[in-house]
C-alpha positions in Angstrom: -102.3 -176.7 3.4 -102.0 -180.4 2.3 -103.2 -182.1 5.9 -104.1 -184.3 6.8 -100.4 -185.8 6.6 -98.4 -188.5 7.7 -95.5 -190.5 7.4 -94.4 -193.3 9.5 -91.3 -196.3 9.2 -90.8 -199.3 11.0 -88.4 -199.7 14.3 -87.3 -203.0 13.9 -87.2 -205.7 11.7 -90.5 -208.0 10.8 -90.6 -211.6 9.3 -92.7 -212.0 6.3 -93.8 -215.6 5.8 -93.0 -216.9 1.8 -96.6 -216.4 -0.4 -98.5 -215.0 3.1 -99.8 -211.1 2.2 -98.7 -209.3 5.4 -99.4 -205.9 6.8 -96.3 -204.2 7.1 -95.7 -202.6 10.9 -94.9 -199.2 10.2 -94.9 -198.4 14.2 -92.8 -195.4 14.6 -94.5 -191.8 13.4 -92.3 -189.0 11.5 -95.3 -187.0 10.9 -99.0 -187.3 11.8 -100.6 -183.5 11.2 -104.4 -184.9 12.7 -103.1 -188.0 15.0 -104.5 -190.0 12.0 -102.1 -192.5 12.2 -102.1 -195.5 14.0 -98.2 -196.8 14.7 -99.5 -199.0 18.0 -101.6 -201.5 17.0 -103.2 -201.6 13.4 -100.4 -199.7 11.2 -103.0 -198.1 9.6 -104.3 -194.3 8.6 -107.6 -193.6 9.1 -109.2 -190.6 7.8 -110.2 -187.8 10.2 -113.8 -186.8 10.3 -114.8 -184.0 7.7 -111.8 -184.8 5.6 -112.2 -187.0 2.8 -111.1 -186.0 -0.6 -107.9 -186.4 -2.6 -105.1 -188.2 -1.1 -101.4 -189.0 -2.5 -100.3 -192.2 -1.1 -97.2 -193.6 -1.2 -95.0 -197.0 0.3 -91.9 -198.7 -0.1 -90.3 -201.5 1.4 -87.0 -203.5 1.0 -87.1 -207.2 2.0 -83.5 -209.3 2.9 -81.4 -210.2 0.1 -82.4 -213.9 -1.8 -81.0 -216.2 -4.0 -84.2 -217.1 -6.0 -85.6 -215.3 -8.5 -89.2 -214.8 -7.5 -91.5 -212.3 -7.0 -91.9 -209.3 -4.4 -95.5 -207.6 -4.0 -97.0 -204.0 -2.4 -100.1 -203.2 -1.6 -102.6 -200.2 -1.0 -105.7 -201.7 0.9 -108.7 -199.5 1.8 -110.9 -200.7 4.4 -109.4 -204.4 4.1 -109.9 -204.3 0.0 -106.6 -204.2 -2.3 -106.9 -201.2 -4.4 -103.1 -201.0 -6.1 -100.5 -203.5 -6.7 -97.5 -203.3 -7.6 -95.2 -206.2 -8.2 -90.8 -206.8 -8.7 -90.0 -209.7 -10.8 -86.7 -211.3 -10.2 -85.8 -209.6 -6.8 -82.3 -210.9 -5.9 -80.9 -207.8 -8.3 -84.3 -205.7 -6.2 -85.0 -206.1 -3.2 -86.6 -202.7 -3.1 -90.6 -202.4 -4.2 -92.7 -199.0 -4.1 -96.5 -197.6 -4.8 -97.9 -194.4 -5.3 -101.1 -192.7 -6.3 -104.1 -190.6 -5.9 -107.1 -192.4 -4.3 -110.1 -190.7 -3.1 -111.1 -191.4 0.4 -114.1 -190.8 2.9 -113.7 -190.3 6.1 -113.1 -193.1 8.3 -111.2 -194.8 5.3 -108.3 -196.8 6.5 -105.2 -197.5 4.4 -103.1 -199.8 4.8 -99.8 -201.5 3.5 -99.1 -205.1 2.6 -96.3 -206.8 1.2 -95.7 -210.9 0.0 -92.7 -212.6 -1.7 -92.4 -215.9 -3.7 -88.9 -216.1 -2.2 -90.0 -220.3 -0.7 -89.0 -219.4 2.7 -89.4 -216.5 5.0 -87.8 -213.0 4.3 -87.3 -210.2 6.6 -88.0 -206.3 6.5 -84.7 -204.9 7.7 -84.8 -202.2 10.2 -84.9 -198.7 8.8 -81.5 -197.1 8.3 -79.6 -195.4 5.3 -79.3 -197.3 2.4 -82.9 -199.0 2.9 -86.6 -197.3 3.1 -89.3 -198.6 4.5 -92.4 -196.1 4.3 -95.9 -195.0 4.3 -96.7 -191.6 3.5 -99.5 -189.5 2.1 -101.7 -186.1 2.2 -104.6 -184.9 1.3 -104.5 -182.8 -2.0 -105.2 -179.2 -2.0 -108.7 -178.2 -3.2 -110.3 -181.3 -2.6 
């Protein structure tokens, strides 16, 4: 099977602070197969013991409508180092910014998710509902 998994979203909504990197609180689990998953206090996954390999990650986040046309960024960290970036130019047409990949991990690995904007003032994560998606995802791939 493809575990460890998880998925997780956010509850609420979360400020974001204009040109400030910020770890997005995905506190609320849909899926954690190996209670890998932190939702409480570091919004992180860490990778069990005896299972590093392969993993496919993947994020996405919307941030509140703007005026300006700036830029909106997503990031993969492992253990507090940006590994993948992935950037939206012009984002009052997108307010919607995603990553995905295959990164190999160790155990004890942690990944998280950060996001910044270029909006010149603060911007808001809006609560998870339909029409918006704000999550973190990933399992480990078979044969690894």
């Amino acid at each position: 099977d493809n575990t460890p998994a998880f998925a997780a979203k956010m509850s609420g909504t979360q400020t974001i602070n204009h040109q400030t990197s910020t770890k997005v609180a995905f506190d609320t689990e849909i899926l954690d197969t190996n209670a890998a998953f932190d939702s409480s206090t570091n919004y992180r996954f860490v990778v069990p013991a005896n299972e590093g390999g392969s993993y496919f990650l993947s994020a996405s986040c919307d941030l509140s409508e703007t005026v300006d046309h700036d830029n909106f960024h997503i990031k993969i960290y492992v253990n507090g180092s940006q590994v993948a970036l992935h950037q939206v130019g012009n984002f009052e047409y997108h307010n919607s910014v995603a990553i995905t990949g295959i990164y190999a991990l160790d155990a004890a690995d942690y990944v998280e998710i950060f996001i910044n904007h270029d909006k010149g003032s603060d911007a808001t994560i809006p609560a998870n509902s339909v029409g918006n998606t704000v999550r973190f995802q990933g399992f480990k791939l078979l044969g690894t």
